[in-house]
C-alpha positions as CSV (number, residue, x, y, z in Angstrom):
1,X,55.9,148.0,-260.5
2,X,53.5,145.3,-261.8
3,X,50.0,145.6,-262.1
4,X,47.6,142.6,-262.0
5,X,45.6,142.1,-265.1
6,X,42.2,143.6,-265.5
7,X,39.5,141.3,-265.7
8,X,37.8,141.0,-269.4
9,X,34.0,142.2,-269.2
10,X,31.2,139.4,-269.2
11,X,30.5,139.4,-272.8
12,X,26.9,140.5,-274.0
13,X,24.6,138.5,-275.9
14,X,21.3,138.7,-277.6
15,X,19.7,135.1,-278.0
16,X,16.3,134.4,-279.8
17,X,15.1,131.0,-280.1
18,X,11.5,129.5,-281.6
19,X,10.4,125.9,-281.6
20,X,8.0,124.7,-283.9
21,X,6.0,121.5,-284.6
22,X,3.8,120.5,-286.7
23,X,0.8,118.3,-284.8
24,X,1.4,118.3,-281.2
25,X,3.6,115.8,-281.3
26,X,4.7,115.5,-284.3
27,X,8.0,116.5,-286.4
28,X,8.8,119.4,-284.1
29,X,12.4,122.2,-285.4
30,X,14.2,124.2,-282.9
31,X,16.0,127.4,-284.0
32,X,18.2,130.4,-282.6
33,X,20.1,132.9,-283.4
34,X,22.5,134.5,-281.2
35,X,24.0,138.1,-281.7
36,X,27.5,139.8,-280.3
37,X,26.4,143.6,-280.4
38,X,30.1,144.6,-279.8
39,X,31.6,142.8,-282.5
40,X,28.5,142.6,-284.7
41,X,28.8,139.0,-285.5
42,X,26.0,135.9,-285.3
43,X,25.4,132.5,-285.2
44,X,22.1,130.7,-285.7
45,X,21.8,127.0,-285.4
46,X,18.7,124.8,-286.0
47,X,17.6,121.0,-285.7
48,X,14.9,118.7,-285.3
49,X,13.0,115.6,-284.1
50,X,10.6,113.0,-285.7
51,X,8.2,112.8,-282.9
52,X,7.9,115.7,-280.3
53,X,6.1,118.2,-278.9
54,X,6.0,122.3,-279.2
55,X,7.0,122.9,-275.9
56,X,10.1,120.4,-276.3
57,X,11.1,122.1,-279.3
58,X,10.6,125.6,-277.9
59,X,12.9,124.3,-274.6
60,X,15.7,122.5,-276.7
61,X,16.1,126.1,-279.0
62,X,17.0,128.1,-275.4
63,X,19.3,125.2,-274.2
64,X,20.9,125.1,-277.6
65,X,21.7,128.8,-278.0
66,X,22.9,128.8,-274.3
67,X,25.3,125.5,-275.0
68,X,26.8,127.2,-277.5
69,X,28.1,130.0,-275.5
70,X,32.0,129.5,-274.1
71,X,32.3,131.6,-271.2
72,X,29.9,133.5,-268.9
73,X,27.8,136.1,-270.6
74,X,24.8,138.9,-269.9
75,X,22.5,137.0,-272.0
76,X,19.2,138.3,-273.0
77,X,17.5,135.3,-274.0
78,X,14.3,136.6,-276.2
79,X,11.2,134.0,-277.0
80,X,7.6,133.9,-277.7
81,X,7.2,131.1,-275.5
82,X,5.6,132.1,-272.1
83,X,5.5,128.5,-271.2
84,X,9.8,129.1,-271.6
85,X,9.5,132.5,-270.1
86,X,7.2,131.9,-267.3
87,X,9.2,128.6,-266.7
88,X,12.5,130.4,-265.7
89,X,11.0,133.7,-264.3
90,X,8.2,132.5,-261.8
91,X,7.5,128.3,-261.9
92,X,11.2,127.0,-261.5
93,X,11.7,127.6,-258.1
94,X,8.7,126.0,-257.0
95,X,9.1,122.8,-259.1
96,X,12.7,122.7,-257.5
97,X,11.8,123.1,-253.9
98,X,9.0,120.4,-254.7
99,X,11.0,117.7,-256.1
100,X,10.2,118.6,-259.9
101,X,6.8,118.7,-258.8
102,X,3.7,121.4,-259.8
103,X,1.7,123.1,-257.2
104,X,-0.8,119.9,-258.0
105,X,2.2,117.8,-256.7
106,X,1.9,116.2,-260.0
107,X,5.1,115.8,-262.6
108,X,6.6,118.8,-264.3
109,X,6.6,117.9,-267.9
110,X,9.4,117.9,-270.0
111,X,11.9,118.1,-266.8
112,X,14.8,116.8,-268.4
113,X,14.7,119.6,-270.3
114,X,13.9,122.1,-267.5
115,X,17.1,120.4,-265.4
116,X,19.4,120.8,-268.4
117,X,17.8,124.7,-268.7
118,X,18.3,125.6,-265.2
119,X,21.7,124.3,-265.0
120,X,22.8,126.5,-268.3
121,X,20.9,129.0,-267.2
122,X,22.8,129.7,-263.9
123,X,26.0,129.8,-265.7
124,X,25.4,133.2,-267.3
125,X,23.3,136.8,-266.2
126,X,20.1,135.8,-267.8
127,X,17.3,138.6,-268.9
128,X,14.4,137.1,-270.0
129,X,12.1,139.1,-272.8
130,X,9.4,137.9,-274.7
131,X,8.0,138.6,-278.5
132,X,4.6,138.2,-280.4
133,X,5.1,135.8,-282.5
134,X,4.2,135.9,-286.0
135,X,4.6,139.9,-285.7
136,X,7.5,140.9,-287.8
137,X,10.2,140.9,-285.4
138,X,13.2,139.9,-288.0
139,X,15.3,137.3,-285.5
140,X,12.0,135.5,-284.3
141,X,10.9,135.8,-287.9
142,X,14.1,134.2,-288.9
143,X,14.0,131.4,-286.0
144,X,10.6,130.4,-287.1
145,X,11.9,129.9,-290.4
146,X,14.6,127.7,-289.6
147,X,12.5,125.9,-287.2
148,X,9.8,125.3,-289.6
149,X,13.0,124.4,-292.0
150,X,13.8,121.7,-289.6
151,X,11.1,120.0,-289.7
152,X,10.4,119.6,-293.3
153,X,14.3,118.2,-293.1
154,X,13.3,115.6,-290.6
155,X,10.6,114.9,-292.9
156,X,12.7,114.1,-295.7
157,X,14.8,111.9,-293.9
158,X,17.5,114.3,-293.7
159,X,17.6,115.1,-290.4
């Protein structure tokens, strides 16, 4: 008698992510750091741009720790960005059934970014959390770090 393979469980990942820019726009970083509780291992990852915004930078972190994932995961996705966090949880939907549109039937901003989000997003079993920044919390310490990082690379010229 055979028996059929068992499915592997969706993996489990903790993602936290920060933007950063300095002006508004400006240089602007990205950062995240993404955790595998069962195996205990981690990856962070960070980049940036000459002339951005905050919100960009805070957008491209999520969609950066997301791309880097391989197979379908329960993802809790951690920020202290409620434009980010609001932006999945509550005003997607609503842009989408208006064309990429606000309730004041104007633009969404940044919807590139919000398209390329959305698709990832729906790819994976996505929790969304948020954190005070600035408050301690060692990943979103450590994002901000490398986000800030970022930018001081881009203003070198190395980046």
């Amino acid at each position: 008698m055979t028996t059929a393979a068992q499915p592997s469980p969706t993996p489990h990942v903790l993602l936290f992510t920060d933007g950063a820019c300095s002006g508004n726009p400006g240089p602007g970083g990205w950062a995240f750091v993404l955790k595998h509780p069962a195996s205990g291992s981690a990856r962070e990852d960070s980049g940036g741009e000459k002339e951005t915004t905050n919100n960009r930078m805070e957008l491209t972190a999520a969609i950066r720790g997301l791309q880097t994932l391989t197979r379908r995961s329960r993802v809790e996705l951690w920020s202290d960005s409620e434009y980010v966090l609001k932006g999945l949880r509550e005003w997607l939907p609503g842009w989408k059934a208006r064309g990429w549109k606000t309730a004041a039937k104007k633009p969404v901003k940044n919807v590139d970014l919000w398209e390329e989000l959305d698709d990832l997003v729906q790819g994976h079993e996505v929790s969304f959390h948020w954190v005070r920044g600035h408050d301690g919390h060692p990943e979103n310490e450590r994002c901000d770090e490398l986000a800030v990082a970022a930018i001081n690379q881009v203003r070198a010229g190395r980046a």
